[in-house]
MARDO-693227 format. One record per residue (C-alpha): residue in one letter; x, y, z negated. Coordinates in Angstrom, 3 decimals, padded with zeros to 6 digits, always signed. Example, Ala and Ser with C-alpha at 12.3 -4.5 7.8 and 13.67 -1.06 7.14 Angstrom:
2
code=A c1=+012.300 c2=-004.500 c3=-007.800
code=S c1=+013.670 c2=-001.060 c3=-007.140
***
This chain:
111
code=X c1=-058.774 c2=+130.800 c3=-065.672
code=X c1=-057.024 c2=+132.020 c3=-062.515
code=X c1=-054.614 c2=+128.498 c3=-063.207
code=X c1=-057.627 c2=+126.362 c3=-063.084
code=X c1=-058.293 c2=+128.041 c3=-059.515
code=X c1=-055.214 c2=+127.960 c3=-057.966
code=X c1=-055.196 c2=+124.341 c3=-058.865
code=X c1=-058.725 c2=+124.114 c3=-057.189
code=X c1=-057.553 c2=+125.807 c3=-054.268
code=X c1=-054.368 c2=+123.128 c3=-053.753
code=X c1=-056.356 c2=+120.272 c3=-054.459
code=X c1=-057.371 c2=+120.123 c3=-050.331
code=X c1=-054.146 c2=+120.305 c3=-049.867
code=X c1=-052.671 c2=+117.426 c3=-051.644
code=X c1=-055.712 c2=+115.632 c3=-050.845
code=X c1=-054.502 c2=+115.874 c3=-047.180
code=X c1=-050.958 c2=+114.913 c3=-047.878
code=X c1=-052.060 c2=+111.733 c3=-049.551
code=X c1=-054.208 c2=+110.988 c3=-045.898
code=X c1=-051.175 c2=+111.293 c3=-044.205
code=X c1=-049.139 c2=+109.417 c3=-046.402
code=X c1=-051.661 c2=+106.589 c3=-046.839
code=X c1=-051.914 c2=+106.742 c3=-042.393
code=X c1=-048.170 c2=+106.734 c3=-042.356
code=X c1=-048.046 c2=+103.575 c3=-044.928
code=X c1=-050.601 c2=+101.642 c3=-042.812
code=X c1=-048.689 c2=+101.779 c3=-039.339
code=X c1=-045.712 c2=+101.061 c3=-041.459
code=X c1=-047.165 c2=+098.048 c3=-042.792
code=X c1=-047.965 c2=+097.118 c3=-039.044
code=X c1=-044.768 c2=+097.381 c3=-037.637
code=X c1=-043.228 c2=+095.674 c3=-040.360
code=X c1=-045.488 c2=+092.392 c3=-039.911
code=X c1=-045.362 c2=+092.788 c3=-036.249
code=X c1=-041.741 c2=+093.037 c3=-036.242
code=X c1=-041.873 c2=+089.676 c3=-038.655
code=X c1=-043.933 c2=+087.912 c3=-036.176
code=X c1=-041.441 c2=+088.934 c3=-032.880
code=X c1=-038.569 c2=+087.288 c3=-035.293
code=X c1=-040.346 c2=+083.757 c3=-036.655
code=X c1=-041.433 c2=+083.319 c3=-033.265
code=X c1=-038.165 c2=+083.810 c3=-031.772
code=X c1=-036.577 c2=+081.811 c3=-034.151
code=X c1=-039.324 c2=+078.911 c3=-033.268
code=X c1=-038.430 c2=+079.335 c3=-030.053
code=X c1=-034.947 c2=+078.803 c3=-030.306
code=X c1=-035.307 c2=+076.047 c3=-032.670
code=X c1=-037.651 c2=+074.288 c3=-029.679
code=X c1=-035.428 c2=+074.651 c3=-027.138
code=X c1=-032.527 c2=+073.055 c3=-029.156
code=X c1=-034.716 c2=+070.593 c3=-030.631
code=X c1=-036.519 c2=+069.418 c3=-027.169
code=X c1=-034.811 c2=+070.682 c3=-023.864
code=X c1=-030.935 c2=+070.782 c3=-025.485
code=X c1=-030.996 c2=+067.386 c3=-026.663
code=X c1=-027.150 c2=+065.762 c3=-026.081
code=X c1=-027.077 c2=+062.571 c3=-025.159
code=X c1=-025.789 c2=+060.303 c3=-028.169
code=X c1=-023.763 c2=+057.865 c3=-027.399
code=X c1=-025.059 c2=+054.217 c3=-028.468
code=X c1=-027.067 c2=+053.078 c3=-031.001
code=X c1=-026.113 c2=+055.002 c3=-033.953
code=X c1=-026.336 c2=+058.424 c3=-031.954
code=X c1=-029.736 c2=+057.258 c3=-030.791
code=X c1=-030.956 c2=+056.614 c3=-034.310
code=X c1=-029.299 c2=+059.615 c3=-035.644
code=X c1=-031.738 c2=+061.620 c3=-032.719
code=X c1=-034.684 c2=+060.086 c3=-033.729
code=X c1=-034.106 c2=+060.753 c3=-037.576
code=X c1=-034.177 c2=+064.784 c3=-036.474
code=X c1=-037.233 c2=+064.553 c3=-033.781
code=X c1=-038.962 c2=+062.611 c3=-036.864
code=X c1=-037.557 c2=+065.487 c3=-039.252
code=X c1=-038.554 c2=+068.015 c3=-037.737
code=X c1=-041.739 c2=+066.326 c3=-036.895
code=X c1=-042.433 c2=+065.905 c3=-040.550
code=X c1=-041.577 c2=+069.844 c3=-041.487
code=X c1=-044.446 c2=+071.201 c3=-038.896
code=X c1=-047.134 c2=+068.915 c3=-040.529
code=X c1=-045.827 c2=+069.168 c3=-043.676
code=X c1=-046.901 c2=+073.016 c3=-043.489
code=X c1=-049.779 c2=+074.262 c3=-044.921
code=X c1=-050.987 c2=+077.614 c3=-044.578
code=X c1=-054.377 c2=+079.574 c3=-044.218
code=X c1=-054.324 c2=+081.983 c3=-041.920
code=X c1=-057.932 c2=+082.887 c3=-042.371
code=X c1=-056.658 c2=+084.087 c3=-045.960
code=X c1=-054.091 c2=+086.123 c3=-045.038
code=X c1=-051.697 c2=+085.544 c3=-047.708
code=X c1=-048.213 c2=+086.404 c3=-048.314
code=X c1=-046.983 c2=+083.100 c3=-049.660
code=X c1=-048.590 c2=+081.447 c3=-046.121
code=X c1=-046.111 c2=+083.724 c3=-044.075
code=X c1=-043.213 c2=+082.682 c3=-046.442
code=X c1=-043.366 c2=+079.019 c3=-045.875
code=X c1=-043.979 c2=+080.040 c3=-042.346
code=X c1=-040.413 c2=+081.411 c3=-042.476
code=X c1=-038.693 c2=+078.714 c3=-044.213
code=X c1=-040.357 c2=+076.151 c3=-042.171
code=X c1=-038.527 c2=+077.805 c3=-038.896
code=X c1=-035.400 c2=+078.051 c3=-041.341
code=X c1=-035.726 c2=+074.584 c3=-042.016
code=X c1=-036.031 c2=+073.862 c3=-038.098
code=X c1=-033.282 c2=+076.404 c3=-037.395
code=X c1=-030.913 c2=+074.330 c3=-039.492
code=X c1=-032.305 c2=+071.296 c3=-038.210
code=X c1=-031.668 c2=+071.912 c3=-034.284
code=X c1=-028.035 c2=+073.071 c3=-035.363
code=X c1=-027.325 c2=+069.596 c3=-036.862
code=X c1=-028.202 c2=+068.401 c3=-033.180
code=X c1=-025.722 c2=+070.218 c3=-031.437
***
């Protein structure tokens, strides 16, 4: 019997360390999504400036249509997404990511 009450007696215990645990894997899971919105955003941002305010000037009509085939592309990636934010789901941020992937490598193809 004394077994069954020491176990009793560290149940608290554990009980606490779980609370903890389960506090520490909550701010965790904050800082990792925050940290994953500071990067797509920054990547969206770079991607804009390359794509908008960088924009070389191409030389005749070729470089002019070649322009307008990546403003169109990358046109067609952003409402080509489809997400639901209100939903919260994991796939949603994924194509999130490899849509600014997709308009990473796009604005690099510009330069």
């Amino acid at each position: 019997m004394v077994k069954g009450r020491s176990r009793q007696a560290a149940l608290p215990e554990l009980l606490k360390q779980v609370e903890i645990e389960l506090r520490h894997l909550r701010a965790l899971v904050k800082d990792v999504f925050r940290n994953c919105e500071a990067k797509v955003e920054a990547q969206i941002e770079q991607a804009a400036n390359d794509l908008l305010r960088s924009l070389p000037e191409a030389p005749g009509a070729a470089g002019m249509r070649r322009r307008e085939s990546l403003i169109k592309g990358a046109q067609r990636l952003i409402a080509e997404l489809r997400v639901k934010p209100e939903k919260g789901r994991y796939r949603d941020v994924k194509r999130i990511h490899l849509t600014a992937d997709a308009l990473t490598d796009l604005a690099a193809r510009m330069q």
